[in-house]
C-alpha positions as CSV (number, residue, x, y, z in Angstrom):
1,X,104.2,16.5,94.7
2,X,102.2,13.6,95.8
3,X,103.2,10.6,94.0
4,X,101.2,7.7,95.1
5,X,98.1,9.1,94.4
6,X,98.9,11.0,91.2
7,X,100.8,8.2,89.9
8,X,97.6,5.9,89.7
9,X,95.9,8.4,87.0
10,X,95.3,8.1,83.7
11,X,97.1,11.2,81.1
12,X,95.1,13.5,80.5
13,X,92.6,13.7,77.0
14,X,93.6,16.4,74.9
15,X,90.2,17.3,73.4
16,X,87.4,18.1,76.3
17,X,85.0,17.8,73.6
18,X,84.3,15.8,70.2
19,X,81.2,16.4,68.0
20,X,80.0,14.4,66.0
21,X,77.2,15.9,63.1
22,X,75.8,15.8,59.9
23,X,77.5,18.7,58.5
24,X,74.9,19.4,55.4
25,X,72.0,19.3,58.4
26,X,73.3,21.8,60.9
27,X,77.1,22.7,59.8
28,X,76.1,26.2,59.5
29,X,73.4,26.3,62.2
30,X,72.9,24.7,65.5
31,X,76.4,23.2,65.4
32,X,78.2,25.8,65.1
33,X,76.5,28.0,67.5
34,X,76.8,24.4,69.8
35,X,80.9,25.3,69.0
36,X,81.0,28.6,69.8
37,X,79.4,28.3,73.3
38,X,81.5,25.0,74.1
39,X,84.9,27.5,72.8
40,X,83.5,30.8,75.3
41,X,83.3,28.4,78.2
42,X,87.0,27.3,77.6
43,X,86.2,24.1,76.9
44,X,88.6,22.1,74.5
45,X,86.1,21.2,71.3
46,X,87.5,19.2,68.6
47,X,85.3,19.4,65.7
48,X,85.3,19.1,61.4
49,X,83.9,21.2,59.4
50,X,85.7,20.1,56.4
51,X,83.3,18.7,53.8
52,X,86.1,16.8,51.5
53,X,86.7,13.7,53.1
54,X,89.9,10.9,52.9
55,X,91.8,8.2,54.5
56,X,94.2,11.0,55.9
57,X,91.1,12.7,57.5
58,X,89.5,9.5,59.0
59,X,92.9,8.9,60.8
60,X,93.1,12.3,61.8
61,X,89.6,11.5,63.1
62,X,90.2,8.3,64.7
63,X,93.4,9.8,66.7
64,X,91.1,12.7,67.8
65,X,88.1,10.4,68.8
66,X,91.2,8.5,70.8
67,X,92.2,12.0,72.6
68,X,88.4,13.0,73.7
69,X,86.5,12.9,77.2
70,X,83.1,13.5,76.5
71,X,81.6,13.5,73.3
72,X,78.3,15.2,72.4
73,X,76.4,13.1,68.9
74,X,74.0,15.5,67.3
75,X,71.8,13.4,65.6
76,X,69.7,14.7,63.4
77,X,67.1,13.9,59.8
78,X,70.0,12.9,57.6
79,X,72.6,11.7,59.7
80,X,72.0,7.7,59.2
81,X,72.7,8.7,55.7
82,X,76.1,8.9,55.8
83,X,78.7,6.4,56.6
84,X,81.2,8.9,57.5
85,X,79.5,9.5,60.7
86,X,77.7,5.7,61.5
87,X,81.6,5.0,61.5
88,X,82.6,7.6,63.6
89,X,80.0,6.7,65.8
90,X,81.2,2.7,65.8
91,X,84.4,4.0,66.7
92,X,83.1,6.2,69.8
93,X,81.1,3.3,71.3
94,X,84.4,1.5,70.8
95,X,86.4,3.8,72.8
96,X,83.4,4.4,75.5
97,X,83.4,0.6,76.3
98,X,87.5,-0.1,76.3
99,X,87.4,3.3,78.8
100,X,83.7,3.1,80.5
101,X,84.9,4.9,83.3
102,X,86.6,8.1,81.4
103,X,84.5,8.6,78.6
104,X,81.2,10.1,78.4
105,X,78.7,10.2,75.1
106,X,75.8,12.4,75.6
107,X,73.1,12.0,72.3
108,X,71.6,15.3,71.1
109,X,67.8,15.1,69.1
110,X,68.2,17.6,67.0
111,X,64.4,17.8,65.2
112,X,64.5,14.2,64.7
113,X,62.5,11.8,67.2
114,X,64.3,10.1,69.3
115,X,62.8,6.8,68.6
116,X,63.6,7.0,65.1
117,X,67.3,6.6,65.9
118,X,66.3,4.0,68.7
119,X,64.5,1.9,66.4
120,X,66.2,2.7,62.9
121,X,62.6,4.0,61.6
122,X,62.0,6.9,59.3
123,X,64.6,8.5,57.6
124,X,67.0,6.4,59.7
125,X,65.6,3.3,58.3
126,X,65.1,4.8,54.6
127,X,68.9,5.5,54.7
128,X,70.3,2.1,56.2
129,X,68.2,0.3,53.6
130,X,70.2,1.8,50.8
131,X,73.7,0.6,52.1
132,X,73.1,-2.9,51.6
133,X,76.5,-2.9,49.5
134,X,78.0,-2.6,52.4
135,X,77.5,-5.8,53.9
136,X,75.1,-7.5,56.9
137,X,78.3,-6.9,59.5
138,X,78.9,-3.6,59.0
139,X,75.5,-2.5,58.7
140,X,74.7,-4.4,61.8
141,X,77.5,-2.3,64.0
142,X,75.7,1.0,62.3
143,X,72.4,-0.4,64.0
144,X,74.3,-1.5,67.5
145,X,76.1,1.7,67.5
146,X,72.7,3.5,67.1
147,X,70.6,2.1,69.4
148,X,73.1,2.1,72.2
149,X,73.6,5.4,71.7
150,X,70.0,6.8,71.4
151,X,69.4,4.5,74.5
152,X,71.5,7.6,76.7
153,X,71.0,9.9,78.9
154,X,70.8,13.3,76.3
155,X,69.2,16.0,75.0
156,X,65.4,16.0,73.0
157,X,65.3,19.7,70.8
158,X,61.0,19.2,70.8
159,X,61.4,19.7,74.5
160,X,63.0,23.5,74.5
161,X,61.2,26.3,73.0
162,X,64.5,27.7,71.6
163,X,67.9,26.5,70.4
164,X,69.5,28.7,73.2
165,X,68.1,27.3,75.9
166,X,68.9,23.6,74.6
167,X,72.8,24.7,74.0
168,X,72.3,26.5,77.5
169,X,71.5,23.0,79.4
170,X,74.0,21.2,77.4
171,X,77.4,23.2,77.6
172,X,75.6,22.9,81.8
173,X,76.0,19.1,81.6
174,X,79.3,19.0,79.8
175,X,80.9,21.3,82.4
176,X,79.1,19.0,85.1
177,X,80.7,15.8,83.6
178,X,84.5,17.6,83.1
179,X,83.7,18.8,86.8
180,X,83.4,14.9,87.8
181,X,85.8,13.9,85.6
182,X,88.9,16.2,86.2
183,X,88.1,17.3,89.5
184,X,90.5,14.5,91.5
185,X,92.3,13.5,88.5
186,X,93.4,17.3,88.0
187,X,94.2,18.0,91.4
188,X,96.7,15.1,91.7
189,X,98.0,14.8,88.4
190,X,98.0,17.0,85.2
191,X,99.8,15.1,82.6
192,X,99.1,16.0,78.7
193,X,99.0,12.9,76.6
194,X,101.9,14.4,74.6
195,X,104.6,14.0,77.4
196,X,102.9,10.8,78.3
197,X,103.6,9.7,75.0
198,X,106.5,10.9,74.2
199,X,107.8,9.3,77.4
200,X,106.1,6.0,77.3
201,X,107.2,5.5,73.4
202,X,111.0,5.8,74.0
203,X,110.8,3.0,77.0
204,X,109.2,0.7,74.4
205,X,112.2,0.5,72.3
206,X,113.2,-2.7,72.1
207,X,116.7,-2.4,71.8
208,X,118.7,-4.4,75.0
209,X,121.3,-1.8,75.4
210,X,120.6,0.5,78.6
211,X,118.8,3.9,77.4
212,X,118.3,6.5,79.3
213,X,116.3,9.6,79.5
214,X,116.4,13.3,81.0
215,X,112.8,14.9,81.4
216,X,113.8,18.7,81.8
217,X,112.1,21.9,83.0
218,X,111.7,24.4,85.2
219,X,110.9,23.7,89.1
220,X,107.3,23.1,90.0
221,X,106.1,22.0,86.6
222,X,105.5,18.7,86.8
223,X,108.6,16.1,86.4
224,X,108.0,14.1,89.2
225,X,104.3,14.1,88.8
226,X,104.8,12.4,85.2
227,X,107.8,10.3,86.1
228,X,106.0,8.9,89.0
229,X,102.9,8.0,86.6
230,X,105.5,6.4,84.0
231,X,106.2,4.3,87.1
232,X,103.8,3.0,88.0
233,X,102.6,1.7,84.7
234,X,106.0,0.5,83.3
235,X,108.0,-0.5,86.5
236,X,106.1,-4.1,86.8
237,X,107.8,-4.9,83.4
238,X,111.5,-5.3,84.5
239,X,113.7,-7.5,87.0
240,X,114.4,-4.4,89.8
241,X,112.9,-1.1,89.7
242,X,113.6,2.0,91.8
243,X,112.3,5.3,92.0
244,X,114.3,8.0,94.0
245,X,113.1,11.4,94.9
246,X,114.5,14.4,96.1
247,X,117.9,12.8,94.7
248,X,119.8,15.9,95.6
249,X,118.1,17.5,98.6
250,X,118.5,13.8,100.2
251,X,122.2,13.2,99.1
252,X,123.0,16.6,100.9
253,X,121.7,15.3,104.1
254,X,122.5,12.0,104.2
255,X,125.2,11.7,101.8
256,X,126.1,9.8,98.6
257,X,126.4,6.5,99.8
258,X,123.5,6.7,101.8
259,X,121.4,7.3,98.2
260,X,123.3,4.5,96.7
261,X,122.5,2.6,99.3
262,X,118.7,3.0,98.8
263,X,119.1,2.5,95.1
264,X,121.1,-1.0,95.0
265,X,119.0,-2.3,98.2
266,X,115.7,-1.7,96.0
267,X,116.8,-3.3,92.9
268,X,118.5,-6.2,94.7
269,X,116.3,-6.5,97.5
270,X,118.1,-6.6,100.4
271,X,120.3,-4.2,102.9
272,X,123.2,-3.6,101.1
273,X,126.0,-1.1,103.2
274,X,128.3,-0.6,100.9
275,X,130.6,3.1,101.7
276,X,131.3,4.8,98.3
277,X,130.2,3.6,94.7
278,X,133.6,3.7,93.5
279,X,134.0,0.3,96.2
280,X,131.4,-2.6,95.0
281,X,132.3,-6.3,95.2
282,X,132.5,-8.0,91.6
283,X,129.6,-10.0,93.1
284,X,127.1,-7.2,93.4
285,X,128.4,-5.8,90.0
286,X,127.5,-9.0,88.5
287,X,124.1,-9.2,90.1
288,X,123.0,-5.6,88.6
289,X,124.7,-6.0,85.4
290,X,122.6,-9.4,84.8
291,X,119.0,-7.5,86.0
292,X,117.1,-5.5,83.4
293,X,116.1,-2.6,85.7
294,X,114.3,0.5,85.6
295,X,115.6,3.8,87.2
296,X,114.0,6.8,88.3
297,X,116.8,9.0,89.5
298,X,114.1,12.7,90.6
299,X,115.3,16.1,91.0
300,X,119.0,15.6,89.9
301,X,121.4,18.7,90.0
302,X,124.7,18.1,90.3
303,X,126.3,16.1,87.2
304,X,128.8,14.1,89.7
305,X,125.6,12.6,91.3
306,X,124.3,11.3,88.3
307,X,127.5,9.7,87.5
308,X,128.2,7.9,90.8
309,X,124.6,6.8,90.8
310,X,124.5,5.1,87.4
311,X,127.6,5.3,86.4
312,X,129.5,7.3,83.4
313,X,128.4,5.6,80.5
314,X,126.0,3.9,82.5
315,X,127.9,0.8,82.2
316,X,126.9,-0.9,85.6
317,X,123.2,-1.5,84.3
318,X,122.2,-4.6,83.0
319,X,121.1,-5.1,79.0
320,X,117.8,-3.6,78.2
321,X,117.6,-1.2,81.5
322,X,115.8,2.0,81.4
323,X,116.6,5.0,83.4
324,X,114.9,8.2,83.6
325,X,116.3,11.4,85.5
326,X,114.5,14.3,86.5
327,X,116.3,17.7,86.7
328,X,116.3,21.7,86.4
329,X,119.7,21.6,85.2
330,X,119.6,20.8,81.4
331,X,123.5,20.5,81.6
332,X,122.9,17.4,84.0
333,X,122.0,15.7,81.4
334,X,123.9,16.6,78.4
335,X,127.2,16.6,80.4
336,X,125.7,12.5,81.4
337,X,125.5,11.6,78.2
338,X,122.1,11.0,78.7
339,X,120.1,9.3,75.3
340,X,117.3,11.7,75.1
341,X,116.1,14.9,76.9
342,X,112.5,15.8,77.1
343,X,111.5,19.1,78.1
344,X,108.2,19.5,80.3
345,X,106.9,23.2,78.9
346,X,104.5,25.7,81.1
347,X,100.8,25.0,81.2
348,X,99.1,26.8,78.6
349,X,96.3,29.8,79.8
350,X,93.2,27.4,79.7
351,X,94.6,24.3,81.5
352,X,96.1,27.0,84.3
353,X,92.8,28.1,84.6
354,X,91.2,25.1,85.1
355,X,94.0,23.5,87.4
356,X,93.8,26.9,89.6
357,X,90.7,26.8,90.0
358,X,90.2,23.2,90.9
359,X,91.8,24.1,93.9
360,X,90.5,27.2,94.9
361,X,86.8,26.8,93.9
362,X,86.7,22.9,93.8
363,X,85.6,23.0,90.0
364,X,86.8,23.7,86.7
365,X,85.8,27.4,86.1
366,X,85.8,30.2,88.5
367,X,83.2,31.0,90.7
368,X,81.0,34.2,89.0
369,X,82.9,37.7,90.2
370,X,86.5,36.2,90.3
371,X,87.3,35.4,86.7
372,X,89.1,38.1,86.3
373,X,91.4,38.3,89.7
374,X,91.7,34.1,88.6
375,X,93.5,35.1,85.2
376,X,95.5,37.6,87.1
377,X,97.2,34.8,89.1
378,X,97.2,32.4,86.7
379,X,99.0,35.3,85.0
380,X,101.6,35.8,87.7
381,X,102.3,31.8,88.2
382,X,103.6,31.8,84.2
383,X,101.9,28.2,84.2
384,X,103.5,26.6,86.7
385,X,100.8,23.4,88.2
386,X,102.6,23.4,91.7
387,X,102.3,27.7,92.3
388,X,99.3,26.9,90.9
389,X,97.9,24.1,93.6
390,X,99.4,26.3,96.3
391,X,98.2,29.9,95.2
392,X,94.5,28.0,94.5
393,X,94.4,26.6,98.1
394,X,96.0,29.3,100.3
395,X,92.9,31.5,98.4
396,X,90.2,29.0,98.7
397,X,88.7,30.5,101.9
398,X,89.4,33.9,101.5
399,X,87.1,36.5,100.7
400,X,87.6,38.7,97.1
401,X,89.1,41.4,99.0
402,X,91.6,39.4,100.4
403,X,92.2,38.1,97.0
404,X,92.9,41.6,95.9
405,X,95.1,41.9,98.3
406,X,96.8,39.0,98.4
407,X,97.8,39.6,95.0
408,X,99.1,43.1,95.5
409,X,100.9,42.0,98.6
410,X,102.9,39.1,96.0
411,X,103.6,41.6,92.8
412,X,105.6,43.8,95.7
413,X,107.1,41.9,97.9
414,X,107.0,38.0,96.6
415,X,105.6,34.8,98.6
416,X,108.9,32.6,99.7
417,X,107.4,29.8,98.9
418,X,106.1,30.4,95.0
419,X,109.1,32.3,94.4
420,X,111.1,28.9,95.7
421,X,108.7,27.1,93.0
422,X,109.5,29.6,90.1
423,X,113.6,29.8,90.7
């Protein structure tokens, strides 16, 4: 996988899509027919139907407004009068300008005139005038969050003769922006914010004893890719950092001291020869066991390796250090005595799609005629991103009938190279 590129992107959102409505205006209308056409084009909505609302919901609210790309406002006649959504809407606009470049808020007029929101005039100004309890600051962030808003590039209801064709040009623009959006940043890189997180949480741990951590799966899935990306963002923070791929494949040819060569000449910083890890001076000992590094030890298979790398117990790492291996071999890491094991699961159907098709039709959805024949490979690479990547762009210039029989041609007699990736 590419690393240096990949490595440079930001996680992936979790929600495509957040709405934010007036339920009591268009709940059971023009929302939810806005839902339904966002859900058929397999684009990840998060919305809230629930009309009870609580501190537990606003946090579930807040973490979800966090997790969104693109989020459509439907404003509409009563929306101003309810505080629920002028603070979601404070809270968008707060996200939009700490992430300008990754997050999108397109403004839907639903029967309401667009200056009226602009301006606060009409029912919006009727409504803010009777939350004066609420005090000149917070009213005043309703108004700002308004105005810059309604001041976007969106969507005016009085302009389409029927609700379909507004929901028709809008799910248009929202697959447009995703298309920009994911288009490089899924090619190279297709990290969930779940495995992000769950990474980037356990290197955050304070404690100054060395910690280590195994993420786990099956080839092809996307280890290195989110290793690499933990990398890059954390690797600044320590004293020495290395990242070693191909551990194993590179061992094999060049041998084990050559790999610990690498490693101990990238933390130290200079050409170290020394012939077997079992023989280090006391001096270089001292050196590593004074540095707080970080390790990325990729594609680890044999438990030995790991061992003579890092050491058993890992106790030739300075206090605080943080290593993170990479492997296919789950027993790598519990026979290492390694702190924590993450496993990296299968893409689910939708993300497949959308990463298969990135590379075979240079957008998120397939091309009209080939959804089908898409699902069907998707289908055969069980979710795995890097089958994925190479099955999307050995079939981007063929024609349908070669995709047919492409496909054929691998459920008989399988390609050497996916089936390398699925082992």
């Amino acid at each position: 996988m590419a690393m240096a590129s990949s490595s440079s992107s930001p996680p992936l959102k979790k929600h495509d899509v957040f709405i934010s409505f007036r339920g009591e205006d268009t709940r059971t209308n023009f929302t939810s027919f806005l839902h339904a056409a966002l859900c058929k084009n397999h684009i990840e909505t998060y919305i809230d139907y629930r009309i009870e609302k609580g501190e537990e919901v606003w946090e579930e609210l807040e973490r979800a407004i966090k997790a969104s790309a693109l989020f459509l406002v439907v404003f509409s006649e009563n929306y101003a009068s309810s505080t629920w959504c002028l603070n979601e809407l404070v809270e968008i606009m707060k996200c939009k300008k700490n992430d300008e470049d990754n997050v999108v808020v397109i403004p839907v007029f639903y029967r309401i005139e667009p200056s009226h929101v602009r301006k606060q005039t009409g029912s919006y100004h009727t409504a803010l005038a009777k939350q004066k309890k609420q005090g000149k600051d917070k009213i005043q962030r309703w108004k700002n969050a308004l105005f810059e808003v309604a001041n976007l590039s969106g969507f005016d209801s009085s302009t389409y003769r029927t609700e379909s064709d507004l929901i028709g040009d809008i799910i248009k623009a929202v697959l447009q922006k995703l298309n920009q959006k994911y288009t490089n940043e899924l090619r190279c890189l297709f990290i969930p914010d779940e495995d992000y997180s769950s990474i980037e949480s356990f290197l955050k741990d304070d404690s100054r004893e060395v910690r280590t951590i195994g993420i786990w799966g099956m080839g092809g899935i996307g280890k290195t890719t989110l290793a690499a990306a933990i990398f890059q963002k954390v690797s600044s923070r320590y004293e020495g950092s290395c990242f070693l791929e191909n551990v194993t494949e590179e061992s094999k040819r060049h041998g084990l001291s050559y790999t610990y060569n690498r490693l101990l000449s990238k933390l130290l910083g200079e050409d170290l020869h020394i012939e077997t890890p079992k023989v280090i001076s006391s001096m270089v000992m001292k050196r590593l066991k004074r540095m707080k590094a970080f390790i990325v030890l990729d594609d680890v298979r044999i438990l030995e390796l790991l061992n003579n790398l890092i050491g058993a117990g890992h106790d030739c790492l300075g206090a605080g250090s943080r290593v993170i291996v990479t492997t296919r071999d789950k027993y790598v890491l519990t026979g290492g005595g390694i702190d924590e094991i993450h496993e990296v699961e299968k893409m689910n159907s939708q993300n497949s799609i959308r990463l298969f098709s990135l590379n075979a039709f240079n957008k998120i959805l397939p091309n009209e005629g080939y959804e089908e024949i898409s699902n069907n490979v998707v289908s055969y690479t069980e979710g795995n991103p890097l089958a994925l990547k190479v099955l999307g762009s050995f079939l981007r210039t063929k024609s349908k009938k070669e995709w047919n029989s492409a496909l054929n041609k691998l459920k008989k007699i399988p390609n050497a190279e996916i089936q390398k990736i699925l082992e």
